[in-house]
PASEKOL-326540 format. One line per 8 residues: number of its first residue (from 0); for each residue z, x negated, y of C-alpha. Coordinates in pm, 1 decimal, always signed. Last residue first. Layout:
N
NUM = Z,X,Y ~ ...
This chain:
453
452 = +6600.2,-8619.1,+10167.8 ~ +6771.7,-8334.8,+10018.2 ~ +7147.1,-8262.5,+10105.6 ~ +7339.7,-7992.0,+9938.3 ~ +7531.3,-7715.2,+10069.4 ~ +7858.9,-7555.4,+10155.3 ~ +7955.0,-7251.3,+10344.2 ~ +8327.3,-7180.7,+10395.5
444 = +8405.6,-7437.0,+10710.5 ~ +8050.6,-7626.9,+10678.6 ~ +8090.0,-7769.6,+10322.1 ~ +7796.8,-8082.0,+10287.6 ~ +7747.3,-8213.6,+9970.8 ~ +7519.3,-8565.9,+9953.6 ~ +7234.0,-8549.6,+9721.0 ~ +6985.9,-8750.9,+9935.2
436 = +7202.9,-8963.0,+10169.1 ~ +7368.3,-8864.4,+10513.8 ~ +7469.1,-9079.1,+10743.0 ~ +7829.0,-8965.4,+10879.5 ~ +7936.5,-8980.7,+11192.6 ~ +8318.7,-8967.5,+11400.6 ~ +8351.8,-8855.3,+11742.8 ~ +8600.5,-8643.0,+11644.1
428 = +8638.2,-8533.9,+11314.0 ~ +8496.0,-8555.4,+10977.7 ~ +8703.5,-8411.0,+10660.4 ~ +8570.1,-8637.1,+10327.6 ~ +8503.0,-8355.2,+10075.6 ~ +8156.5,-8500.9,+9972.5 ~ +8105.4,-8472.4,+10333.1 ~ +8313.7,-8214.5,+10503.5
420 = +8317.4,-8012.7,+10878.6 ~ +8608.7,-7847.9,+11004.5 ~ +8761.4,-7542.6,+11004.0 ~ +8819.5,-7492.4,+11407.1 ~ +8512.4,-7661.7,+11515.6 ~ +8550.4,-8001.1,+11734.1 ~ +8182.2,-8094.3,+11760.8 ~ +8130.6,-8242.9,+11414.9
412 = +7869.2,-8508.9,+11327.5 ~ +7612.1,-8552.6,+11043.8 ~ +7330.6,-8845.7,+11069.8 ~ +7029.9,-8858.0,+10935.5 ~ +6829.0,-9217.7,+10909.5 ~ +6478.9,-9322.1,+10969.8 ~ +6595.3,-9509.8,+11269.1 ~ +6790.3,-9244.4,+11400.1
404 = +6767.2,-8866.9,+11319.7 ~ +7020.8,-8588.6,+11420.1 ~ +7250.7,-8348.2,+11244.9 ~ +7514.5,-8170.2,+11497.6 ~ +7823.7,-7913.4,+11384.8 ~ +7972.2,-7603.7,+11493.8 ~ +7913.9,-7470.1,+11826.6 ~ +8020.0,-7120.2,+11804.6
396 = +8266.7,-7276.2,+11520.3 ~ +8182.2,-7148.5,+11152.3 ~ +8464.2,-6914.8,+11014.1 ~ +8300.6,-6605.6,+11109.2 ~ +8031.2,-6680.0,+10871.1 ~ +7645.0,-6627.7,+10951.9 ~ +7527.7,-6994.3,+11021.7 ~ +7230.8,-6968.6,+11266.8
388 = +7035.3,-7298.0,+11288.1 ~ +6919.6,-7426.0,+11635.8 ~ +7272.2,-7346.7,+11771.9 ~ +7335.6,-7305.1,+12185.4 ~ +7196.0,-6931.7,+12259.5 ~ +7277.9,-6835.8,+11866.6 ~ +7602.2,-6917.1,+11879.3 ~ +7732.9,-6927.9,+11552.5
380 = +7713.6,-7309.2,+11441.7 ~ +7482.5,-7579.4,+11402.6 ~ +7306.2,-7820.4,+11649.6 ~ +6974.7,-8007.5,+11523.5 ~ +6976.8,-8325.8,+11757.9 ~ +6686.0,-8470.1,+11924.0 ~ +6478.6,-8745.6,+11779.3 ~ +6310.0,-8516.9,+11513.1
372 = +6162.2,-8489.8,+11155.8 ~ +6174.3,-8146.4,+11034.1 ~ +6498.0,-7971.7,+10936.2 ~ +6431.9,-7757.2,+10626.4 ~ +6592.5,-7476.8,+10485.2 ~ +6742.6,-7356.8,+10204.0 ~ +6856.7,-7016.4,+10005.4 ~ +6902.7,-7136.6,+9615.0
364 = +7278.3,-7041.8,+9553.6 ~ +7446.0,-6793.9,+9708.3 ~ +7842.7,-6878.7,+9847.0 ~ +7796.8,-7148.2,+9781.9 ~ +7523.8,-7372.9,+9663.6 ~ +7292.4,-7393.2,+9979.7 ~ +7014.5,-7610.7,+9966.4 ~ +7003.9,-7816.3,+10328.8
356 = +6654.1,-7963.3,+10349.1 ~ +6565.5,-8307.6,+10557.8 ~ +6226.3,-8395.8,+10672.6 ~ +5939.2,-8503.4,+10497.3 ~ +5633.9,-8325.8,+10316.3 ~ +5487.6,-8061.6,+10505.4 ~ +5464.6,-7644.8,+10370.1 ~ +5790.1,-7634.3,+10402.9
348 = +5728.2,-7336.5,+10661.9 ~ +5963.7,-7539.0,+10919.1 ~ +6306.4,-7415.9,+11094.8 ~ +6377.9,-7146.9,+10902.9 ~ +6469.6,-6864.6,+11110.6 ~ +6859.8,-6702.5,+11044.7 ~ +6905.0,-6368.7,+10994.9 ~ +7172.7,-6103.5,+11067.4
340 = +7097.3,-5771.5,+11065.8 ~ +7283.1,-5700.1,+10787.6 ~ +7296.8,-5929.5,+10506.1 ~ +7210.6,-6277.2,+10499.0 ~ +6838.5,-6266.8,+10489.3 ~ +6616.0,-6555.2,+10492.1 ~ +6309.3,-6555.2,+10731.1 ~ +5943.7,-6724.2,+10779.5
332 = +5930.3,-6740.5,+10415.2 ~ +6019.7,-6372.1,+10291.0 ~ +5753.9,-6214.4,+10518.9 ~ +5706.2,-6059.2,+10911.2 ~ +5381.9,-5921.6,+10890.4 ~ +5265.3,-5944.4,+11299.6 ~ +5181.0,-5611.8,+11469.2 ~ +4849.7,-5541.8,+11521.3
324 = +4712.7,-5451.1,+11869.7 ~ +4697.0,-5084.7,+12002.1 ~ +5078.9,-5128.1,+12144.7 ~ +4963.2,-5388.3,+12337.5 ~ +4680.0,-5210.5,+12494.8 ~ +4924.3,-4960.6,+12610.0 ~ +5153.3,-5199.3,+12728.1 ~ +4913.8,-5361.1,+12964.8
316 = +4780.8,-4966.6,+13078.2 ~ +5157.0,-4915.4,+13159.4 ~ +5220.6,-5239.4,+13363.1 ~ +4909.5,-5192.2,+13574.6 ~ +4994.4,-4831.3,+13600.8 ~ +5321.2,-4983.0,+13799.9 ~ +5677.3,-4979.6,+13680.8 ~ +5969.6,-4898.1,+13856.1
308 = +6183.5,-4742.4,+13591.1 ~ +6495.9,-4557.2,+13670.8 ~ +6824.8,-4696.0,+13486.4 ~ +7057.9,-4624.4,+13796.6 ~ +6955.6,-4235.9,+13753.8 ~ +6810.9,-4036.7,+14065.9 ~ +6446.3,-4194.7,+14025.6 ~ +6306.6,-3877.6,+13925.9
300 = +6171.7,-4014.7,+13618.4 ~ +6537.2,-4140.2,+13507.8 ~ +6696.5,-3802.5,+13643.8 ~ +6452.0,-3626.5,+13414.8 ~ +6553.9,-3869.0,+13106.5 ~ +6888.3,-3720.4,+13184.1 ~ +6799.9,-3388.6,+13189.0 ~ +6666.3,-3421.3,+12888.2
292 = +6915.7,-3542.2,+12665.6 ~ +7162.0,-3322.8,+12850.5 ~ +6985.0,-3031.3,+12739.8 ~ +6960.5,-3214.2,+12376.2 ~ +7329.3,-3214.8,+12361.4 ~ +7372.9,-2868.2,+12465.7 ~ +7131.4,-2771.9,+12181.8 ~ +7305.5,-2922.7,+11909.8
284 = +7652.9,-2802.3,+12061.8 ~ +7516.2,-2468.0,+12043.3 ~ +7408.1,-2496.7,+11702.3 ~ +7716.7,-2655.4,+11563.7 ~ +7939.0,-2368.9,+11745.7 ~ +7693.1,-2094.9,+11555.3 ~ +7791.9,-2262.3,+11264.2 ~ +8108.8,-2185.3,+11297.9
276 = +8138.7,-1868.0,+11404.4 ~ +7908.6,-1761.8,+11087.0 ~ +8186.2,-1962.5,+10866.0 ~ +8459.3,-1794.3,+11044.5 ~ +8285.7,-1435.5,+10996.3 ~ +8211.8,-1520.0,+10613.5 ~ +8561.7,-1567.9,+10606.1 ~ +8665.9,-1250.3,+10723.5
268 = +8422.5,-1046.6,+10509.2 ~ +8598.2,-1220.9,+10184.8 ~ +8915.2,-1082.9,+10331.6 ~ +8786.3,-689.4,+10359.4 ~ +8618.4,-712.9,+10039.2 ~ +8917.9,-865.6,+9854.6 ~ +9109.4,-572.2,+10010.1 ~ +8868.5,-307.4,+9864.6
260 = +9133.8,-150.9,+9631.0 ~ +9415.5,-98.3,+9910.4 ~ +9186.9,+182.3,+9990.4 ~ +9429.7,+403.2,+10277.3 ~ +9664.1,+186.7,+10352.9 ~ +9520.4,-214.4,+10281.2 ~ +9207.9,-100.0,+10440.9 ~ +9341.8,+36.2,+10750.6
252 = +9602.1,-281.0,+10823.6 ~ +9272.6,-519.1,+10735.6 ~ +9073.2,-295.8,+10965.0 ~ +9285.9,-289.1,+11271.6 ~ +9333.7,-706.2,+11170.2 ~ +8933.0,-742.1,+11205.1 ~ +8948.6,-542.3,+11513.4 ~ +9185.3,-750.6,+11694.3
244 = +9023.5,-1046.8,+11612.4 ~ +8690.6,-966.5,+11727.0 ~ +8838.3,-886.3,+12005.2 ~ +9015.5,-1194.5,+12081.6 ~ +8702.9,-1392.0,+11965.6 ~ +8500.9,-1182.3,+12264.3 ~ +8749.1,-1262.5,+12503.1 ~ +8718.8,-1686.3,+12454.4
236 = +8358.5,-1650.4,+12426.3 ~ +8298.0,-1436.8,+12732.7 ~ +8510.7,-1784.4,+12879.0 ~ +8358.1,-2066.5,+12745.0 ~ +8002.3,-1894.0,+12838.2 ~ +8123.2,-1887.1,+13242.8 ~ +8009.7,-1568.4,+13358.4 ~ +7683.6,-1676.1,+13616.0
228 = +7711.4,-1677.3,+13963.2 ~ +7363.8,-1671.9,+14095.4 ~ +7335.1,-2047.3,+14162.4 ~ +7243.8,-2157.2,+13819.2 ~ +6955.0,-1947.6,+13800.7 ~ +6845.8,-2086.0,+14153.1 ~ +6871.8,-2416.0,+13971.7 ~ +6633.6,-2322.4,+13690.9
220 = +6349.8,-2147.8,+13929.0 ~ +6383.2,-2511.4,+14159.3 ~ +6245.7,-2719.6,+13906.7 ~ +5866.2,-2809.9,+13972.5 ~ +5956.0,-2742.8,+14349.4 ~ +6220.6,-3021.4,+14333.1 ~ +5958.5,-3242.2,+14119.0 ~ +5650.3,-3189.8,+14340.7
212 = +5899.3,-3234.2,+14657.8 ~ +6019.9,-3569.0,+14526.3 ~ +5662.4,-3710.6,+14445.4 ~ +5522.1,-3629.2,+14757.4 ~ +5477.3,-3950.6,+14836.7 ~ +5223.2,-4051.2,+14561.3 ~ +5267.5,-3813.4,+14291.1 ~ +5116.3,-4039.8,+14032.7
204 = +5300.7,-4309.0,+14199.2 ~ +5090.4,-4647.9,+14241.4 ~ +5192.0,-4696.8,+14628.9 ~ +5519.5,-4560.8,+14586.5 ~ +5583.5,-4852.1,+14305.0 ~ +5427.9,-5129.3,+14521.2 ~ +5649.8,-5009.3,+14824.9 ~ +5953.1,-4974.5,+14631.4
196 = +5918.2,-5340.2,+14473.5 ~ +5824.0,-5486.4,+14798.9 ~ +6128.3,-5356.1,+14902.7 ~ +6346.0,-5484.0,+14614.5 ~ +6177.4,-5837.4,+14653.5 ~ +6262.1,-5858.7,+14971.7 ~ +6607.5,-5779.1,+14910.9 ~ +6642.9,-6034.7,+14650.6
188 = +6479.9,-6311.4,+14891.5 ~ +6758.2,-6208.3,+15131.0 ~ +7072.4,-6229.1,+14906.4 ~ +6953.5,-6552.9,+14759.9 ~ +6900.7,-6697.4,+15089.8 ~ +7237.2,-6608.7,+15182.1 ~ +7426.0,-6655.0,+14901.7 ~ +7267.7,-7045.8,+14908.1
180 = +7357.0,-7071.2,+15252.0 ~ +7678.1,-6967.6,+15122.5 ~ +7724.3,-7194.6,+14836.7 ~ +7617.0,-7512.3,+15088.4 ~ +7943.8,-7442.4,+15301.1 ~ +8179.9,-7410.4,+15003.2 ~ +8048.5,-7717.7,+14881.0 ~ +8011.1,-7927.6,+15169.5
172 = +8431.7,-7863.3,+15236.5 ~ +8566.2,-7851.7,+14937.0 ~ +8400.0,-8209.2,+14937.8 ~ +8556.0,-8281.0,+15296.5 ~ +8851.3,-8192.4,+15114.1 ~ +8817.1,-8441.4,+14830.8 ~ +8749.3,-8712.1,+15109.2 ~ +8430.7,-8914.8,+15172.2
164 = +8430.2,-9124.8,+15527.1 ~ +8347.5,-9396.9,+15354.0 ~ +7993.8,-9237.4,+15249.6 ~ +7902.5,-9197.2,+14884.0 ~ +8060.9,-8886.1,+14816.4 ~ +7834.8,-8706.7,+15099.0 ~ +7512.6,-8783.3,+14957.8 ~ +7629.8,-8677.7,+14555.0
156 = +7760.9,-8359.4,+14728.1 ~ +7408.7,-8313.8,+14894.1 ~ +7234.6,-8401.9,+14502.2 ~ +7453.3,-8148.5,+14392.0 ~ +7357.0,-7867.8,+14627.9 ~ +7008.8,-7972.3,+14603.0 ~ +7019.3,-7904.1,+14181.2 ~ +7204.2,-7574.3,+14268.0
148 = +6990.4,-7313.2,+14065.8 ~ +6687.9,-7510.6,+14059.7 ~ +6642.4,-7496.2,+13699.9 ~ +6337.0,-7718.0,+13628.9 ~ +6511.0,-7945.7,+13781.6 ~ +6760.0,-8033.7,+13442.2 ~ +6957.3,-8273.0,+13583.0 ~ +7050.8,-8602.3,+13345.4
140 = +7017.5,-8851.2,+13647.2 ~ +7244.2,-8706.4,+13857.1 ~ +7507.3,-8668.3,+13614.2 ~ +7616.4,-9006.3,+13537.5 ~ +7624.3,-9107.8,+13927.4 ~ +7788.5,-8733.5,+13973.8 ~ +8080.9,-8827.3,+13744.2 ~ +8092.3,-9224.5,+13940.5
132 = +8193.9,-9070.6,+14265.1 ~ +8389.0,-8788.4,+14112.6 ~ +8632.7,-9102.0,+13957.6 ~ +8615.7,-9280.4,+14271.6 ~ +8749.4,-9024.5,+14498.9 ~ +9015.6,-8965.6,+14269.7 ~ +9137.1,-9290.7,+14234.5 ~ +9140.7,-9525.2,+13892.0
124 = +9339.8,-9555.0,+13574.3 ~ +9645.2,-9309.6,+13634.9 ~ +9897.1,-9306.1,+13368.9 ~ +10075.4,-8973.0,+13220.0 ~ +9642.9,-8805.9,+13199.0 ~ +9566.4,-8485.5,+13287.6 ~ +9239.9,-8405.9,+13035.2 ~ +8998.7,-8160.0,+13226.9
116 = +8885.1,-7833.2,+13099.7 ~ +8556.2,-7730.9,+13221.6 ~ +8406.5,-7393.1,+13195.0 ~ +8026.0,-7412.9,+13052.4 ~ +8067.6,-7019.0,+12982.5 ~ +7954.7,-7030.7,+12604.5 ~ +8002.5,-7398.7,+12477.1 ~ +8388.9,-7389.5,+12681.3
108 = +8322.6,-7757.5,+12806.7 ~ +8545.3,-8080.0,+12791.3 ~ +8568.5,-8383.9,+13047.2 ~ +8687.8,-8666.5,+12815.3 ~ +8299.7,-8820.0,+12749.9 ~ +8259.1,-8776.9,+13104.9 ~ +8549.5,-8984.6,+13251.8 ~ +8711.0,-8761.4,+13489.9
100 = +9044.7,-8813.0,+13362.5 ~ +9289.2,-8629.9,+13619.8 ~ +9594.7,-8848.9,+13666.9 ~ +9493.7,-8934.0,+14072.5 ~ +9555.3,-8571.0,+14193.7 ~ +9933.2,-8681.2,+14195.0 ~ +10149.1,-8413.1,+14014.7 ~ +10393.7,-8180.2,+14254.0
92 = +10389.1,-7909.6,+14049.6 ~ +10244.9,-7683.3,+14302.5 ~ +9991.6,-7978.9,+14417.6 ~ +9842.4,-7973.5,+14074.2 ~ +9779.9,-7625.9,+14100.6 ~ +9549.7,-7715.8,+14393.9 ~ +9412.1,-7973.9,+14180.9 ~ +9282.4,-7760.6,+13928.1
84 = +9063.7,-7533.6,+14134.2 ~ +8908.8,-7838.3,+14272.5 ~ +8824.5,-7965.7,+13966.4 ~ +8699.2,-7595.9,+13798.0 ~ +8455.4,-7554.8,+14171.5 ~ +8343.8,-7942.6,+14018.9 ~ +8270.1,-7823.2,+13715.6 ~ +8104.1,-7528.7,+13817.1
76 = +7897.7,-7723.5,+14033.7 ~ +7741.2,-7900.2,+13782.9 ~ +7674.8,-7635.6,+13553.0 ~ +7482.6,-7503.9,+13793.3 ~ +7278.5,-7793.4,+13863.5 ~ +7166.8,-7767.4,+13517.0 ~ +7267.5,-8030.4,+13257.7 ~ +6959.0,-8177.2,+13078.8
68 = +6969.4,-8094.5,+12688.3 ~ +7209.5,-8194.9,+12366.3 ~ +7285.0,-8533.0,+12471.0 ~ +7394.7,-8382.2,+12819.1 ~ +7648.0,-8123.3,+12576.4 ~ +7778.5,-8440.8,+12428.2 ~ +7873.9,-8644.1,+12742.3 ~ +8012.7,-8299.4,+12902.3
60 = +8254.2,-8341.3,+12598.3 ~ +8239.0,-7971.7,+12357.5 ~ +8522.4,-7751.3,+12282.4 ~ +8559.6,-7542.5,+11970.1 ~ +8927.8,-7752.3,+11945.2 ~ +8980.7,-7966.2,+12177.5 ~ +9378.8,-7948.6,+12209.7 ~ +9513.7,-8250.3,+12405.7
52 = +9788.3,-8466.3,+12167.6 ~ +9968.2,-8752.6,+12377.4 ~ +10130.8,-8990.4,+12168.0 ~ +10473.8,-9214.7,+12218.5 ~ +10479.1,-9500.4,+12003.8 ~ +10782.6,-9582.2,+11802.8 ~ +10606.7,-9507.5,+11460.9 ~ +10513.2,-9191.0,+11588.7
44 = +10642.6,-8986.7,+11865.9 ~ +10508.0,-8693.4,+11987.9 ~ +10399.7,-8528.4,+12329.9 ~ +10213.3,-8191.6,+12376.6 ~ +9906.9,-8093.4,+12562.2 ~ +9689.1,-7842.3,+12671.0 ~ +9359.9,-7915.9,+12825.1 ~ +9370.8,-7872.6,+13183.6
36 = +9191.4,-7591.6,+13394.3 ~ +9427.0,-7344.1,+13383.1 ~ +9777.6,-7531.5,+13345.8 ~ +10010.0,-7449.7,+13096.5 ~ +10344.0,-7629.0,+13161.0 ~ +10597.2,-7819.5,+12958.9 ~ +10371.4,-8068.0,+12847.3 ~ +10211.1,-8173.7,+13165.3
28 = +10534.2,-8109.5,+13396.2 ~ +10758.9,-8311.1,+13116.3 ~ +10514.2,-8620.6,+13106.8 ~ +10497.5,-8626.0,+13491.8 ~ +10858.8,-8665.4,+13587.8 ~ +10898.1,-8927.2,+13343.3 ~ +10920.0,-8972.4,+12940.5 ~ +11032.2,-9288.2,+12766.2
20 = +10853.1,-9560.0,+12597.9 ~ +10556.7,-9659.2,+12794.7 ~ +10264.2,-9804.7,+12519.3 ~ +9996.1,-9524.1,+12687.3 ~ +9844.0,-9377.5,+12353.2 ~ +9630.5,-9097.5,+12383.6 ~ +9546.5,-8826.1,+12125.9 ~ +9227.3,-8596.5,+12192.4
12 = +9303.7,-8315.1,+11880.2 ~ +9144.5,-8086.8,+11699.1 ~ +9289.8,-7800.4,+11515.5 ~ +9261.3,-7605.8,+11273.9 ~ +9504.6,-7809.5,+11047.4 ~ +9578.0,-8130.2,+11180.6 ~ +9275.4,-8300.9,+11319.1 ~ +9289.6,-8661.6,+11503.5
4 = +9108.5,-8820.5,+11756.9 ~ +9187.3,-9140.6,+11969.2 ~ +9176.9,-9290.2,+12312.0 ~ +9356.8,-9636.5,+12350.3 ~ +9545.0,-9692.4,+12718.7
């Protein structure tokens, strides 16, 4: 079986090439059906060979993303809740659990939710059991445990895998059981914390606890005005426009009979009486709005509102004194602007000699920035929680591109964006790299630069 990658348009493609020559029961269910979990696929024939096209486009191989930084043990066990989920649907179509490719450089990740997509294969290489064996083997050693979330979770599924006795359902099994101790003991340290919380923040109240009573008795003239059965406004409003009315059309009919001659008067008065009604509409609306305004910051200090602050005088006297120090001058070389709000840092001051500077040429000429010296890779794209440099067009990929350092050397890689990524207009792709030499032209989707060195 020979793995591949190919691009056709916006789109990236996984192609597999099995050497069997006509289609079974398995080949029709993958490509005929969407499956959530699986990659989609399609089947076409070239040269005589029969090809099998999976869709990564603006995805990223687990192998990749644990290049990038440690996997957390979350992440973990949301790809293995995404395997199980998947072969349940298998069952419904009557596909052996056996094709899924759990090979970590073909498991693929949404870059924002970590979702996995898994890549159903028309021949199966090795068992199930043994293909989650060997996933956590690769994974184990690339946790991140400085995020507990779910690192002993794993490491319990890793325990149980190992034994003869280990079945996919027995995993189910471990996993569901382990997720609700965790709920548990999540759920009980929160509500600790939420009653320590309340005690801490009654303690330091300025009211102390007779807060409530202060504030009801601080208010209660304006609510007993409500209560004594006011006229709504709306409607005194709505009877004194039909008199007005009236009486402006009483005088329009007495004008135009007995001094027809001051009938411009008479109109002009009319629509100096809309304009007045209008404006008076503005002005109660204005002061409506700010009513509200302030009775919902009041239900915020009371503690009634969901957004009510529990902060202690320690808090407020730290923020005070942070407020008194001096903000730091933001200038032109620690930021470029693109427009808007959007910015992107600059990842040195340029002030050192070395590294590797992008120059853009299109579309404004002379903004650059400098990638220092480093083993680990410089990711670029949109996503500013994955991407190290910010690229403001909504044609770059979330997760666009990679540039790392080897040996002295830079090297330019593409994760699977959308538009693609060109060197001296040669498309890469896949798990294809480029070195990069000084004057090279790079064109990320719409944005192209030059390479300095």
């Amino acid at each position: 079986m020979k793995m591949d990658y190919r691009r056709d348009l916006q789109h990236n493609y996984l192609v597999v090439e099995t050497g069997e020559k006509t289609e079974n029961y398995i080949t029709r269910m993958m490509t005929e059906n969407q499956v959530q979990g699986l990659l989609g696929c399609e089947c076409r024939r070239m040269d005589q060979k029969k090809l099998y096209y999976y869709d990564i486009t603006s995805k990223i191989s687990l192998a990749e993303k644990s290049r990038l930084k440690k996997v957390k043990g979350s992440e973990v066990l949301l790809i293995i809740q995404g395997l199980l989920q998947v072969l349940v649907q298998l069952e419904e179509y009557l596909i052996p659990a056996d094709q899924i490719c759990l090979d970590w450089n073909y498991i693929y990740l949404d870059p924002v939710s970590c979702y996995p997509s898994f890549c159903c294969l028309p021949a199966a290489e090795k068992e199930l059991e043994q293909g989650i064996r060997e996933l956590l083997e690769e994974l184990l050693p690339r946790l991140d445990h400085q995020e507990q979330t779910g690192v002993s979770v794993v490491y319990e599924l890793y325990q149980y895998a190992i034994q003869d006795t280990f079945s996919v359902m027995g995993l189910q099994s471990v996993l569901e059981r382990r997720l609700m101790e965790e709920r548990k003991t999540t759920e009980t340290e929160l509500q600790a914390c939420q009653e320590k919380k309340s005690r801490e923040y009654q303690e330091t109240s300025y009211f102390g606890d007779n807060r409530q009573a202060v504030l009801e008795d601080f208010f209660s003239s304006e609510e007993e005005e409500g209560e004594n059965g006011r006229v709504s406004p709306v409607l005194v409003g709505m009877v004194l426009g039909i008199i007005g009315v009236l009486l402006y059309a009483l005088a329009g009919y007495a004008v135009l009979e007995y001094v027809p001659q001051y009938l411009g008067t008479w109109a002009a008065s009319g629509v100096m009486a809309i304009l007045i009604v209008l404006i008076w509409q503005v002005v109660v609306r204005k002061r409506k709005k700010e009513e509200r305004q302030i009775e919902e910051q009041f239900a915020i200090y009371q503690g009634t509102s969901e957004e009510a602050p529990r902060h202690s005088k320690t808090d407020i006297r730290e923020w005070e004194e942070k407020d008194k120090e001096p903000e730091e001058e933001i200038t032109w070389e620690k930021r470029i602007p693109w427009g808007g709000d959007t910015y992107t840092q600059i990842l040195s001051n340029g002030g050192e000699q070395g590294g590797l500077i992008l120059k853009e040429l299109h579309p404004v000429s002379g903004r650059q920035f400098r990638i220092e010296k480093a083993t680990r890779l410089t990711i670029i794209g949109q996503l500013k929680e994955q991407a190290d440099l910010v690229l403001p067009s909504t044609a770059v990929s979330r997760v666009h591109a990679s540039i790392e350092q080897r040996a002295g050397n830079w090297y330019l890689k593409d994760m699977n964006s959308r538009n693609g990524t060109w060197v001296n207009e040669q498309e890469l792709y896949g798990e294809e790299e480029q070195e990069l030499i000084n004057g090279d032209q790079i064109r990320f989707a719409d944005l192209i630069y030059q390479v300095k060195i």
